[in-house]
Backbone as numpy.savetxt, mean C-alpha at the origin, in Angstrom:
# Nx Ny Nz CAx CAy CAz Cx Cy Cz
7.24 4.39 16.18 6.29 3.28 16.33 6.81 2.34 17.41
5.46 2.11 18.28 6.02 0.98 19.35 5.79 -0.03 19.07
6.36 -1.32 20.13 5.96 -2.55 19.55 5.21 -3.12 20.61
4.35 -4.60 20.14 3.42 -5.12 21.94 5.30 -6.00 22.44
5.14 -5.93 24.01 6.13 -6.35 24.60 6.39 -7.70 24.61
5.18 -7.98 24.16 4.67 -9.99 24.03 5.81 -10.68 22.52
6.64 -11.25 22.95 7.38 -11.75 22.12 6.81 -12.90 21.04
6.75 -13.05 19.68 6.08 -13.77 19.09 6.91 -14.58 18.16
6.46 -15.70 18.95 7.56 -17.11 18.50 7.08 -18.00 17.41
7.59 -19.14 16.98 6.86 -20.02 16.47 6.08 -21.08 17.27
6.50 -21.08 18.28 6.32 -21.78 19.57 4.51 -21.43 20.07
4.60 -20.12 20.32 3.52 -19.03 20.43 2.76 -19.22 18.91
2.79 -19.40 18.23 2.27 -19.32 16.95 1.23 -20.78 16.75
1.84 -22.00 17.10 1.49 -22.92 17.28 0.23 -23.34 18.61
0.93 -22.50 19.24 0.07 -22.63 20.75 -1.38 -22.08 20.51
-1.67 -20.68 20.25 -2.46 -20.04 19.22 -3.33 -20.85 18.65
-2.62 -21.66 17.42 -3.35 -22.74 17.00 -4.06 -23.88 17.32
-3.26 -24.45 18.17 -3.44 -25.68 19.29 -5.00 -25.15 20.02
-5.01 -24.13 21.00 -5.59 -23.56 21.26 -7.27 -22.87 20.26
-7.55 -22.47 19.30 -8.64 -22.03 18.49 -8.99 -22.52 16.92
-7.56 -23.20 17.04 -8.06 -23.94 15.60 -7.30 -25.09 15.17
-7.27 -26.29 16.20 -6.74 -27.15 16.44 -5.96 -27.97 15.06
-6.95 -27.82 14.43 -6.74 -28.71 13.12 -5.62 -28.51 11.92
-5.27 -27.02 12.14 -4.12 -26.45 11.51 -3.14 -26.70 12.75
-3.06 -27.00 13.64 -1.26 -26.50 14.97 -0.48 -28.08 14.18
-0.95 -28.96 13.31 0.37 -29.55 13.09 1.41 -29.44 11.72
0.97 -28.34 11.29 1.84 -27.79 10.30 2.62 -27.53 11.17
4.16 -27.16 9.76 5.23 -26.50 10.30 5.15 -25.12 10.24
5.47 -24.07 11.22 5.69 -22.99 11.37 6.74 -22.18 11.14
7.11 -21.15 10.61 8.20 -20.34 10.49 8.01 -18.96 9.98
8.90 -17.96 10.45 8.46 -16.39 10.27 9.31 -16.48 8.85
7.86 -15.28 8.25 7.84 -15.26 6.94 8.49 -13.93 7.05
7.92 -12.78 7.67 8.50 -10.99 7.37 7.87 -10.47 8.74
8.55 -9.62 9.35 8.23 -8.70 10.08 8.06 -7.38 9.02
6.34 -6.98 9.32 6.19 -5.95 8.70 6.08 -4.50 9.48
5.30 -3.08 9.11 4.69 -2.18 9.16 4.09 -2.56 11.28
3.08 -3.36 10.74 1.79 -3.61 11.76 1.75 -4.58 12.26
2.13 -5.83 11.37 2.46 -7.32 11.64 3.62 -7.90 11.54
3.41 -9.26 12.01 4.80 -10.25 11.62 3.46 -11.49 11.12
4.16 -12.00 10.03 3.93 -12.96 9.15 4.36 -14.39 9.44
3.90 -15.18 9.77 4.57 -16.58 10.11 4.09 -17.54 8.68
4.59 -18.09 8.28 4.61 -19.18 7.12 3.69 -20.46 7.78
2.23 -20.88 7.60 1.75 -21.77 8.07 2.00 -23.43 6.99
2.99 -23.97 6.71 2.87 -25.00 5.83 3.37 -23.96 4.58
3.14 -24.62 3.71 3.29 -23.99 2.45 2.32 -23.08 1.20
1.24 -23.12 1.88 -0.18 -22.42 1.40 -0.54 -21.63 2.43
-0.36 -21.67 3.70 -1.09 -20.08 4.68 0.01 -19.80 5.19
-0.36 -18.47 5.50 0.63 -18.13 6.45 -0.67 -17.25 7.69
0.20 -16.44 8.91 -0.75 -16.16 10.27 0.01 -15.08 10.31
-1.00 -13.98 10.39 -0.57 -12.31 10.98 -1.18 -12.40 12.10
-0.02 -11.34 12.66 -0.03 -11.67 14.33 0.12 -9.56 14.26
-0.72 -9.33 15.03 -0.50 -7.47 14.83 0.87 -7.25 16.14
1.84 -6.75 16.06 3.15 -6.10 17.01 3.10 -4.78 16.75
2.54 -4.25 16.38 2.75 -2.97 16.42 1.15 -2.67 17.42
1.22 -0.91 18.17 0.27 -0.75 19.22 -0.23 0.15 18.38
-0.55 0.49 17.11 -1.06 1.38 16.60 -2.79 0.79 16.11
-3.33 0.69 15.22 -4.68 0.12 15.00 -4.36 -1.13 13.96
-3.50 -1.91 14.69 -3.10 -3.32 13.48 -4.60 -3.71 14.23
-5.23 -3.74 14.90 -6.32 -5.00 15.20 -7.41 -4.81 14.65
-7.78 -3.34 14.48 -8.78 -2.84 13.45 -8.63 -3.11 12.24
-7.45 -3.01 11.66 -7.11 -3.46 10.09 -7.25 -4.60 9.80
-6.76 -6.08 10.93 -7.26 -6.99 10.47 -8.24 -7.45 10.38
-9.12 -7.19 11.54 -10.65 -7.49 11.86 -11.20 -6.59 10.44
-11.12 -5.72 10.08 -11.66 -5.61 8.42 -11.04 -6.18 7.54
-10.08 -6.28 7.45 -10.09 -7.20 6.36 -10.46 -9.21 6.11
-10.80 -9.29 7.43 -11.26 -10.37 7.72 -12.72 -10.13 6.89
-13.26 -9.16 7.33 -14.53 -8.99 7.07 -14.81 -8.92 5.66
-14.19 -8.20 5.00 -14.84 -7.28 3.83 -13.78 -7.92 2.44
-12.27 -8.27 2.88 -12.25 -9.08 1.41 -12.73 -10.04 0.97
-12.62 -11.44 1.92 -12.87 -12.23 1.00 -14.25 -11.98 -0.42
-15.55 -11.44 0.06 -16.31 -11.14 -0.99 -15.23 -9.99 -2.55
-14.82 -9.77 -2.33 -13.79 -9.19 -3.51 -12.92 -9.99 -4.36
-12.60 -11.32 -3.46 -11.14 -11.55 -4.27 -11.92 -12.53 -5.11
-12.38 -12.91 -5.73 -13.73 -13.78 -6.54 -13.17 -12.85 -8.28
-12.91 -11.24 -7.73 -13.15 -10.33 -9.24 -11.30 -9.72 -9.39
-10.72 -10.13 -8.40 -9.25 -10.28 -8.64 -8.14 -10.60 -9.38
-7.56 -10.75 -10.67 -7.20 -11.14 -11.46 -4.91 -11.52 -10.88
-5.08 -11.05 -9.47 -3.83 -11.26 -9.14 -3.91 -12.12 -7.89
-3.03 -12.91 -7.62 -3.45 -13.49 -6.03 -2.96 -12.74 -4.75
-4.10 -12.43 -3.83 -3.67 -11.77 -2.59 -3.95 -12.79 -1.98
-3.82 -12.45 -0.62 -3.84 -13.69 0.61 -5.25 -13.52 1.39
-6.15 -14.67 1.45 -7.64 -14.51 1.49 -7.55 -14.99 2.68
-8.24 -14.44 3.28 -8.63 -14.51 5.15 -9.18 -16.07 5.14
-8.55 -17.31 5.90 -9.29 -18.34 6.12 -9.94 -18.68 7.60
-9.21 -17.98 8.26 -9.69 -18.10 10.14 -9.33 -16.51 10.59
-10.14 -16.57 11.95 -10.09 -15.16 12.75 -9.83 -16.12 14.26
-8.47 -15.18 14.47 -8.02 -15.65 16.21 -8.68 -14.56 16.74
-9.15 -15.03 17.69 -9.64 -14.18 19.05 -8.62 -13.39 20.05
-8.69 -12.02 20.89 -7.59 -11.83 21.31 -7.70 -13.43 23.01
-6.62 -13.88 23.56 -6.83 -14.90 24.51 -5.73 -14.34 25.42
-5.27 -15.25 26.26 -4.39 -14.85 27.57 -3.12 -14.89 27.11
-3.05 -15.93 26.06 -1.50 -16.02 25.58 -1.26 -14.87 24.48
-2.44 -14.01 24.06 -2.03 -13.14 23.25 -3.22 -12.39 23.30
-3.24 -10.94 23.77 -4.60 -10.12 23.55 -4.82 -9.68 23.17
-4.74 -9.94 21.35 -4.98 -9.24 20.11 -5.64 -10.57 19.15
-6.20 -10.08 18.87 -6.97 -10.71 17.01 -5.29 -10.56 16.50
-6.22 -12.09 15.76 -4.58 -12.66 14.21 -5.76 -13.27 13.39
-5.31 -13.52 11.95 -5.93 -14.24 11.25 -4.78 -14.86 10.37
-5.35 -15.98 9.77 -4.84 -17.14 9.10 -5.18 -16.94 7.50
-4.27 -16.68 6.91 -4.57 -16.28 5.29 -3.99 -16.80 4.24
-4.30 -17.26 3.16 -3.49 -17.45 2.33 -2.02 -17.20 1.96
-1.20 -18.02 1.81 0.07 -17.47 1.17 0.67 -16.85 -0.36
0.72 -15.95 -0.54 0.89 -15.31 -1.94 2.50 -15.24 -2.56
2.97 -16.29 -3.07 4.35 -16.20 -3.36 4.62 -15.21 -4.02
6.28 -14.70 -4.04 6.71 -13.67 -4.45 7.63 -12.42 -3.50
8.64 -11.95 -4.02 9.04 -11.14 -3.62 8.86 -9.66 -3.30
8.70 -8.47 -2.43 7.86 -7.46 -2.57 9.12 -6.55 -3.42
8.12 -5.62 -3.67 8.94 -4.91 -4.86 9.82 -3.51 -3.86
9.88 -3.35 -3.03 11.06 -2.73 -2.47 12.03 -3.65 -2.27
12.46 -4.90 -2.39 13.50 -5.63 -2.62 13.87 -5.99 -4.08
12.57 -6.06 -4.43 13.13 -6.82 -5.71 11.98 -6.20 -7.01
12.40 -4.28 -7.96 11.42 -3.77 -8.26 11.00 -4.74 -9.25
9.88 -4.33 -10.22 9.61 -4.67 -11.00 9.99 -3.63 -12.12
10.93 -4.65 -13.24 11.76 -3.92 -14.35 10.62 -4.43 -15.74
10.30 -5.30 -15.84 9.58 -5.54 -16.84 8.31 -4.83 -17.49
8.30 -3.31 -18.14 7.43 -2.34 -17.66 6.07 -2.52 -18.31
6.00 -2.96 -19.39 5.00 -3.04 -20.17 4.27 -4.09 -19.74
4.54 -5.79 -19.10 4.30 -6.25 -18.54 3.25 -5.86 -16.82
4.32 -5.42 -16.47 3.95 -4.80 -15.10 2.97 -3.53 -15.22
2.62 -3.16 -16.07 1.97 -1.52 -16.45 0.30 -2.38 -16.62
0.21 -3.41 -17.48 -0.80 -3.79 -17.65 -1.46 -4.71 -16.71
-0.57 -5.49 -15.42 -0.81 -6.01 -14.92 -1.63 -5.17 -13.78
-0.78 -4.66 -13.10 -1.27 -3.68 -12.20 -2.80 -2.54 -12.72
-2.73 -2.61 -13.97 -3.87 -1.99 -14.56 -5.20 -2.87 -14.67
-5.16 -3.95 -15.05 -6.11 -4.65 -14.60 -6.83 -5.49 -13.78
-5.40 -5.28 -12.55 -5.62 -6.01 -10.79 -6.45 -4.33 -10.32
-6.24 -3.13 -10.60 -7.32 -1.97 -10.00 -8.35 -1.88 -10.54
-8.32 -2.00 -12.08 -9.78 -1.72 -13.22 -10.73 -3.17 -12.22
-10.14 -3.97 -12.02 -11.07 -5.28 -11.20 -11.47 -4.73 -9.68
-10.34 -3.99 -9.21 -10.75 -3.62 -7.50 -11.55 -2.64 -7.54
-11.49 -2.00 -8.03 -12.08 -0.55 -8.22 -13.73 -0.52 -8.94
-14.68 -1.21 -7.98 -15.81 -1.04 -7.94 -17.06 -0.33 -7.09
-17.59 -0.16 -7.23 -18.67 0.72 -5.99 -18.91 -0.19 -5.11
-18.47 0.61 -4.10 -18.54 -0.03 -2.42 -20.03 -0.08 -2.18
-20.42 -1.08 -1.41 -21.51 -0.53 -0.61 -21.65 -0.03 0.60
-22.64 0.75 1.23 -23.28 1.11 1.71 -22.78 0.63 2.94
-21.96 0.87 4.10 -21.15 0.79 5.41 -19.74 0.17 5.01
-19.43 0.23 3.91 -17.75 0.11 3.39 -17.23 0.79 4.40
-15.84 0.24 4.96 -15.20 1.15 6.03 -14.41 2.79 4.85
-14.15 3.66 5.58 -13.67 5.22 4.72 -12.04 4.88 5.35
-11.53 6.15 4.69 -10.23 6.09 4.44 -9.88 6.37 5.49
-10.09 6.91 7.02 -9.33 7.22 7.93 -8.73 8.96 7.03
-7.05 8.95 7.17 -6.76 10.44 6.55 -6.59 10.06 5.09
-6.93 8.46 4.42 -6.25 8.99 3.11 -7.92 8.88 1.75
-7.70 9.09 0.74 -8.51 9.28 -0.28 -9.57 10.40 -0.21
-9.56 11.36 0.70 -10.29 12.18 0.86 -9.75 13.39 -0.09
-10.64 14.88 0.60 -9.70 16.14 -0.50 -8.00 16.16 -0.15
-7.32 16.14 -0.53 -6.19 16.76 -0.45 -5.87 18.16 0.12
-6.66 18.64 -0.33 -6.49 20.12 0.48 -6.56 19.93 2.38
-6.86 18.82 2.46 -7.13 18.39 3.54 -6.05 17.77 4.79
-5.19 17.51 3.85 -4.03 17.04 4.00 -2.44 18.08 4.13
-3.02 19.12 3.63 -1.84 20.39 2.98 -1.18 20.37 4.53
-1.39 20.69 5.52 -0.54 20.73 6.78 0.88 19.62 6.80
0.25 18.11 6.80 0.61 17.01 6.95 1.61 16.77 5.84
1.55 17.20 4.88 2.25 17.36 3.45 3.41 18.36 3.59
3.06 19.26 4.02 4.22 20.50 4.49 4.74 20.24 5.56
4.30 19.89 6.53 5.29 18.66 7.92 6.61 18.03 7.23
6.03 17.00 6.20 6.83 15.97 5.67 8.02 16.74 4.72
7.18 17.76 3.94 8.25 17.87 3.07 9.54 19.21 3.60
9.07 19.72 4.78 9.92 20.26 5.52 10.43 19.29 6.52
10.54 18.42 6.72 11.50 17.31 7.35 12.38 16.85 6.30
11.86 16.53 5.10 12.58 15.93 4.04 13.86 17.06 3.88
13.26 17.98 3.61 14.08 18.89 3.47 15.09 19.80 4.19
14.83 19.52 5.92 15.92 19.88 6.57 16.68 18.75 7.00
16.44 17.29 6.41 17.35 16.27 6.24 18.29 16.02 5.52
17.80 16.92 4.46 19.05 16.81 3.16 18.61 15.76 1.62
17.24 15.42 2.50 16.61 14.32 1.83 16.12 14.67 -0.06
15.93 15.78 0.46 14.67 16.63 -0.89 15.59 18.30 -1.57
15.63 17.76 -2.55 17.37 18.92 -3.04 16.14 20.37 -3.86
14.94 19.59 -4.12 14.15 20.68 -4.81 13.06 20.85 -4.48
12.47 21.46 -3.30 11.21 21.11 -2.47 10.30 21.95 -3.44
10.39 23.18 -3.89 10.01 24.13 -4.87 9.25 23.45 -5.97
9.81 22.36 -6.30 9.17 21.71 -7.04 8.39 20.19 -7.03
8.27 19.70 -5.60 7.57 18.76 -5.04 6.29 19.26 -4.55
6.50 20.96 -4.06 5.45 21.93 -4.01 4.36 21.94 -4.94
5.07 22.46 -6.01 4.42 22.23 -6.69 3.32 21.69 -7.39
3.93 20.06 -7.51 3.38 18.90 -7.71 2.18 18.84 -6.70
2.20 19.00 -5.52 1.18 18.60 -5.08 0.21 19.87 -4.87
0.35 21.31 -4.98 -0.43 22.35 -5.20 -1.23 22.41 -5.98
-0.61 21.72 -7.82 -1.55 21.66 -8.51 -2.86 20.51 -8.05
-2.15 19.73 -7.79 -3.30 18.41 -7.09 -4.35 18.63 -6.37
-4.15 19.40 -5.35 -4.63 20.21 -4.45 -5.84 21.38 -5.02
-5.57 21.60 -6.08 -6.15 22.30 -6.85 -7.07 21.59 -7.53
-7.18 20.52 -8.55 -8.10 20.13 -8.76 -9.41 19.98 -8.31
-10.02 19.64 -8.99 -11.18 19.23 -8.74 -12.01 17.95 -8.17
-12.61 17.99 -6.84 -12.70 16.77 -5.90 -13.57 15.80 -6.67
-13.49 14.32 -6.51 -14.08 13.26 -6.69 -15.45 13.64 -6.72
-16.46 13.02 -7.41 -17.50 13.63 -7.78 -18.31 12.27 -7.65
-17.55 10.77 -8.10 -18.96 9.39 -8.52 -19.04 8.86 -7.16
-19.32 7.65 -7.29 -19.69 6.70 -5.74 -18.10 6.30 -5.64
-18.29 6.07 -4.04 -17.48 5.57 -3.06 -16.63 4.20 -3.94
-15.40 4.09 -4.17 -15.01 2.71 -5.08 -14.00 2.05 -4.20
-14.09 0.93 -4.23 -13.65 0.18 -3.82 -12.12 0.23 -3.74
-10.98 0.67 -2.36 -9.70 1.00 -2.68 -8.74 -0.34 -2.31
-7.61 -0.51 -2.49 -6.86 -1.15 -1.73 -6.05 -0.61 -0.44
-5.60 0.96 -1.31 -5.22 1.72 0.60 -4.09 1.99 0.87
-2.86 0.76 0.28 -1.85 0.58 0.89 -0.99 0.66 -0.41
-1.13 0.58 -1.26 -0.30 0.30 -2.56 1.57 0.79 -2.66
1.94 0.60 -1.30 3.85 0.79 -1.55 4.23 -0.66 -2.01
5.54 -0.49 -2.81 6.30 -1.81 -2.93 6.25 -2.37 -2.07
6.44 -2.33 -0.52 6.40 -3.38 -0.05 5.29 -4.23 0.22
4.24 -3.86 -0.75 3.08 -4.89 -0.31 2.43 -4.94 -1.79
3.40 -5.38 -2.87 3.31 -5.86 -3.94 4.42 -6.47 -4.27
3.74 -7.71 -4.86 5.10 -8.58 -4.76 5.12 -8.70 -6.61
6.97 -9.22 -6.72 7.03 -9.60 -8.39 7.84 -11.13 -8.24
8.10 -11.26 -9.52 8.68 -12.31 -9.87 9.20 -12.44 -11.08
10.51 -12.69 -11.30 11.04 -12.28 -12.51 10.91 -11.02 -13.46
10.89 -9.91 -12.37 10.25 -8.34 -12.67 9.44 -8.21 -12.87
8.36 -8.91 -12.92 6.53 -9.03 -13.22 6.39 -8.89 -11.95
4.85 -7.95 -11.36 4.05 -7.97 -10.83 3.04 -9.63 -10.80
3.78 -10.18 -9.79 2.84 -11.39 -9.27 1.79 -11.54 -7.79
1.65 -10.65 -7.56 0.34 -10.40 -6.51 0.74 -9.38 -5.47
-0.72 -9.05 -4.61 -0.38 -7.59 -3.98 -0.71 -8.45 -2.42
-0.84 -7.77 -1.52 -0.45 -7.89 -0.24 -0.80 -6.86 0.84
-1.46 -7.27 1.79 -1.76 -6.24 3.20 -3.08 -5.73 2.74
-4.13 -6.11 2.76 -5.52 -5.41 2.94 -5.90 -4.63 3.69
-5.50 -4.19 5.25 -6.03 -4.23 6.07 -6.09 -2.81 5.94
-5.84 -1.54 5.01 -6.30 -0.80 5.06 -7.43 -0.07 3.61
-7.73 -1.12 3.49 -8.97 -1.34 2.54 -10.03 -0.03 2.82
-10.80 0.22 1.81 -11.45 1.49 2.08 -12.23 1.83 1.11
-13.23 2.44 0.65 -14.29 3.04 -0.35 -13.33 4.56 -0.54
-13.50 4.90 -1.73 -13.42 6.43 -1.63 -13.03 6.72 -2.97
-11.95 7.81 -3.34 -11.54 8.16 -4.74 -10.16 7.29 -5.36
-10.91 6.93 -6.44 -9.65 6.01 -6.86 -8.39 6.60 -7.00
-8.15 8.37 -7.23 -7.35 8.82 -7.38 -5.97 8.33 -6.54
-6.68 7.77 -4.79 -5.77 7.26 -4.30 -5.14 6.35 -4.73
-5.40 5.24 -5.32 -4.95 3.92 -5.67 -4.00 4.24 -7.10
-4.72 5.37 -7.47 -3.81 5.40 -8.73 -2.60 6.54 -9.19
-2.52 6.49 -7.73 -0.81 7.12 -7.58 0.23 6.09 -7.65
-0.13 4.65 -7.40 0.58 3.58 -7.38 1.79 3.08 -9.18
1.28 3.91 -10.21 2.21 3.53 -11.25 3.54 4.11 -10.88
3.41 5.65 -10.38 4.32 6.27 -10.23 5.52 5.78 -9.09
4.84 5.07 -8.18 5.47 4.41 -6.89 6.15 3.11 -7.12
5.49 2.02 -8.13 5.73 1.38 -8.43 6.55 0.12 -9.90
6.23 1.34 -10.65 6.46 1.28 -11.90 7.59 1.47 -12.55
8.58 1.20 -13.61 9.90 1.87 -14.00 9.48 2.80 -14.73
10.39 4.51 -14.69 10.51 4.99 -15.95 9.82 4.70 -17.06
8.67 6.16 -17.04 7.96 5.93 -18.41 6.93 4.85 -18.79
6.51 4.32 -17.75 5.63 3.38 -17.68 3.98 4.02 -16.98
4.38 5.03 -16.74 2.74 4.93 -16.35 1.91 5.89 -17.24
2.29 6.03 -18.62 1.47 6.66 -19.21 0.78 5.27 -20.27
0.94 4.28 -20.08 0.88 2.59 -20.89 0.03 2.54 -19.75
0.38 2.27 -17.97 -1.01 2.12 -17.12 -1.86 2.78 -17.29
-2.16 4.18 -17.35 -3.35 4.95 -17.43 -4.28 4.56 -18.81
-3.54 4.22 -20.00 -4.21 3.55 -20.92 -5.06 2.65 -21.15
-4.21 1.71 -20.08 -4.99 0.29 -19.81 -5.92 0.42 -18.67
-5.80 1.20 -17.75 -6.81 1.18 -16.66 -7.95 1.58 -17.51
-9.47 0.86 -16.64 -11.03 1.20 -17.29 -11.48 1.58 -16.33
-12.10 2.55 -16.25 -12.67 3.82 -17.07 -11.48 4.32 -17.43
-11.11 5.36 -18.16 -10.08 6.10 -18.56 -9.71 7.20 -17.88
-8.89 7.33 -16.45 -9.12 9.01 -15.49 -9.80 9.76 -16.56
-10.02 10.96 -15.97 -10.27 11.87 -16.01 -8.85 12.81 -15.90
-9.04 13.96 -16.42 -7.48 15.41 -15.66 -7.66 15.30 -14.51
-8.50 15.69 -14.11 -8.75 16.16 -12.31 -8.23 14.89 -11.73
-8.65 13.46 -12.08 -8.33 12.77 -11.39 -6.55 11.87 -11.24
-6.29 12.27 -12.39 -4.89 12.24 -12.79 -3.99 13.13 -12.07
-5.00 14.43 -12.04 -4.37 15.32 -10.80 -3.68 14.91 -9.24
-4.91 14.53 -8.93 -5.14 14.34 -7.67 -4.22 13.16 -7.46
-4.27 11.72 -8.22 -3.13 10.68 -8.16 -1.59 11.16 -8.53
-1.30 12.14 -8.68 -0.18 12.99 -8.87 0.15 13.40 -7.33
-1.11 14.46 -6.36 -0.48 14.77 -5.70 -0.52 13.54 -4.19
-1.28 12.76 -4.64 -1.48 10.88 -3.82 0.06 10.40 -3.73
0.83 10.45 -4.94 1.66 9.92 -5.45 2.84 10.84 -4.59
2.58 12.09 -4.56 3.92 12.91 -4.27 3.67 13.05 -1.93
2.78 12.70 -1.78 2.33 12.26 -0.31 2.90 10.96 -0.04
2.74 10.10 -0.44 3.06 9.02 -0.55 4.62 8.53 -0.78
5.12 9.22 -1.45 6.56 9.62 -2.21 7.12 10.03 -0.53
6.84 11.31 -0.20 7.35 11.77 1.45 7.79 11.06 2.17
6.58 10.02 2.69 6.51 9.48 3.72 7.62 8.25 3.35
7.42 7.67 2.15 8.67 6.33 2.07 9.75 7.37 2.17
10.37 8.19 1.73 11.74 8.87 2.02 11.93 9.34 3.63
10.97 9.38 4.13 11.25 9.72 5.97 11.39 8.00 6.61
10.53 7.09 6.42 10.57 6.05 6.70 12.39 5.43 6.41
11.84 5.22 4.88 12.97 4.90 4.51 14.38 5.55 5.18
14.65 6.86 5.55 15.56 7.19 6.04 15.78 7.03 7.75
14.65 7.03 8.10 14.27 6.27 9.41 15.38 4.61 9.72
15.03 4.27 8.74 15.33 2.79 8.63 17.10 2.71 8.31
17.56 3.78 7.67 19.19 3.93 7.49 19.99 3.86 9.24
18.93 4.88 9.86 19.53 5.66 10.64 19.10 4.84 11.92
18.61 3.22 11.74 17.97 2.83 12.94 17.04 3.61 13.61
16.46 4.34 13.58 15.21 4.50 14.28 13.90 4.32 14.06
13.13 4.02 15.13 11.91 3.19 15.30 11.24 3.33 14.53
10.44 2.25 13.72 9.71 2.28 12.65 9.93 2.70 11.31
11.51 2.91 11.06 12.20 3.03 9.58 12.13 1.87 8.88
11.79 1.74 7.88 12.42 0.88 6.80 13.41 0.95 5.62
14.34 0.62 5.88 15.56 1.23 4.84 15.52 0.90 2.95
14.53 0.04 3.13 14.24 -0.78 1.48 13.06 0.07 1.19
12.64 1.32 1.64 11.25 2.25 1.26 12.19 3.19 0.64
13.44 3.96 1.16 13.54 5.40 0.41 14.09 5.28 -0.80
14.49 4.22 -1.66 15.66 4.07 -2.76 13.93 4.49 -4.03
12.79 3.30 -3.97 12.09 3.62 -4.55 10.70 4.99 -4.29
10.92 5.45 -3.47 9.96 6.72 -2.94 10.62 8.09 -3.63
12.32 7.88 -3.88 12.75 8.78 -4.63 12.58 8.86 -5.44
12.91 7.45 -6.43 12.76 7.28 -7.68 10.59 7.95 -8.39
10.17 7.75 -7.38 8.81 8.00 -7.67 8.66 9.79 -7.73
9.32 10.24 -6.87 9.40 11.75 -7.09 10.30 12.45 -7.54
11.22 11.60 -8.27 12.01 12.23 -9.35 10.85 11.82 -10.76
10.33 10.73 -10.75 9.37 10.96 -11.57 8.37 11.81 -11.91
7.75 12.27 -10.85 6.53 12.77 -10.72 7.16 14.85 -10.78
8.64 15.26 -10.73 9.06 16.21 -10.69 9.21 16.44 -12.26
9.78 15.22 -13.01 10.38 15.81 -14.63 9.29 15.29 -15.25
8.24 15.43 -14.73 6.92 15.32 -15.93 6.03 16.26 -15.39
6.25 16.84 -14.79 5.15 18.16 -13.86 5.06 19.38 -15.04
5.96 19.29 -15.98 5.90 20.42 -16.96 6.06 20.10 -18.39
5.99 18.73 -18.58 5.60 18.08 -19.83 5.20 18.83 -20.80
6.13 19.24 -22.20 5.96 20.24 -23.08 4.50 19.88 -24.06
3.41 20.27 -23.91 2.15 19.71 -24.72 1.42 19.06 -23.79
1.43 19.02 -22.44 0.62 18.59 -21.72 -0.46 19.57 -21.84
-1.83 18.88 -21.47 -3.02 19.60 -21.48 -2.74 20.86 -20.12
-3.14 21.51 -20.20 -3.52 22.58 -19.55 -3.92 22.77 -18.25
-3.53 22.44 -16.99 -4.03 21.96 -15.79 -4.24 20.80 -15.67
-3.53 20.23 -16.36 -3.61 18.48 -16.29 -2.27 17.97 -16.44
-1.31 18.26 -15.39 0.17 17.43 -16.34 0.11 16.12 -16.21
0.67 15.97 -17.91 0.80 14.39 -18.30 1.02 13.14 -17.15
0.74 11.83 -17.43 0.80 10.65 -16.65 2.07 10.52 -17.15
């Protein structure tokens, strides 16, 4: 991943302001996180301003989520950060930023969430709330929430990198995991409302509780199956058979499936990142692979769950 060459200051951050939305440039400024797509500046103590540095489609992600959350966060039961202004791209910067709420809290690749029963129900009723029928020009997933079978190339890329890294000790059985997934049976109701992004680092806790989620910008209609690979990613040990309980509607097998093999895709990519990020190179994050393992050591010693239904292994 590259970055824009345009250095982004607090200085620049202010100017920005001064410039399109005068009335906010006399807060104090300060960088909150360099992320993924963005860097985060702290506007005062209630907003903060994403600024896109990365050259990949950060400007598309924000310009939707400018668009399309705020009508959502009304049925939200956790606090995310609600779009309050849209920057224009200008001379001092030729990209769209927007100005959003600040959501306190730590993200959970620094700091997981241990409190499970807590955190199982929380996260269960921040999706049972997101997870409604989109309408009718909802933006789609780009490559994710679609069939899986769709994906099988991109999946075997990853887990043959993992595995001539030294990363993945039992690929045979990460195979697995996502073959059966793959196998299921595709999404069948209306388009639902996703979040997209669901890694620790864009869920934050607090005192091991899940206290709000983070990064919209790849928001999307499609099968919830995606979103609900997130217990396994996020959750401690033995906790996501308490989420699937509490989530409403109640999956389905097939769809339990399919967030199995969401979960073990997803699982990949934080262990390449994450190891990316050990080894200094571009676009690693080193606080992704500790929990991406932990998620597919999960998702490996329950793949054969003694009394699991029958083409359905247990949550």
């Amino acid at each position: 991943m590259t970055h824009t060459p345009i250095e982004i200051t607090a200085e620049l951050v202010q100017d920005l302001l001064s410039d399109q939305h005068p009335d906010l440039a006399d807060r104090p400024v300060r960088l909150g996180a360099r992320g993924w797509d963005n860097q985060l500046w702290r506007l005062g103590d209630d907003l903060a301003v994403r600024l896109p540095w990365a050259t990949q489609n950060a400007d598309e992600l924000l310009r939707k989520e400018h668009a399309w959350l705020p009508a959502l966060t009304c049925h939200l039961p956790l606090p995310v950060p609600v779009p309050q202004r849209l920057g224009e791209p200008s001379e001092r910067f030729p990209r769209p930023w927007i100005v959003t709420t600040w959501v306190q809290g730590e993200p959970a690749d620094r700091a997981p969430a241990t409190r499970a029963a807590e955190a199982s129900d929380t996260l269960a009723d921040f999706l049972t709330a997101l997870h409604r029928p989109a309408p009718a020009g909802a933006p789609a997933g780009r490559d994710r929430g679609g069939p899986l079978a769709d994906r099988a190339e991109g999946f075997a890329k990853m887990l043959t990198s993992a595995t001539e890294l030294g990363l993945i000790h039992d690929p045979d059985a990460v195979r697995a995991v996502w073959e059966d997934a793959a196998a299921a049976p595709d999404w069948t109701g209306p388009a639902m409302w996703l979040h997209g992004d669901l890694h620790p680092a864009n869920v934050l806790t607090a005192d091991g509780a899940i206290c709000g989620v983070i990064d919209f910008g790849d928001l999307f209609a499609g099968d919830p199956a995606f979103d609900l690979a997130a217990p396994w990613i996020l959750l401690p040990d033995g906790a996501a058979d308490r989420f699937y309980a509490a989530y409403q509607p109640t999956p389905d097998a097939a769809t339990l499936r399919r967030a199995r093999g969401w979960a073990a895709w997803r699982a990949l990519a934080g262990i390449l990142i994450g190891d990316a990020g050990v080894h200094g190179r571009p676009g690693g994050q080193p606080t992704w692979g500790p929990p991406a393992q932990a998620s597919l050591r999960r998702l490996i010693a329950t793949a054969c769950r003694p009394g699991a239904e029958e083409g359905a292994p247990s949550a």
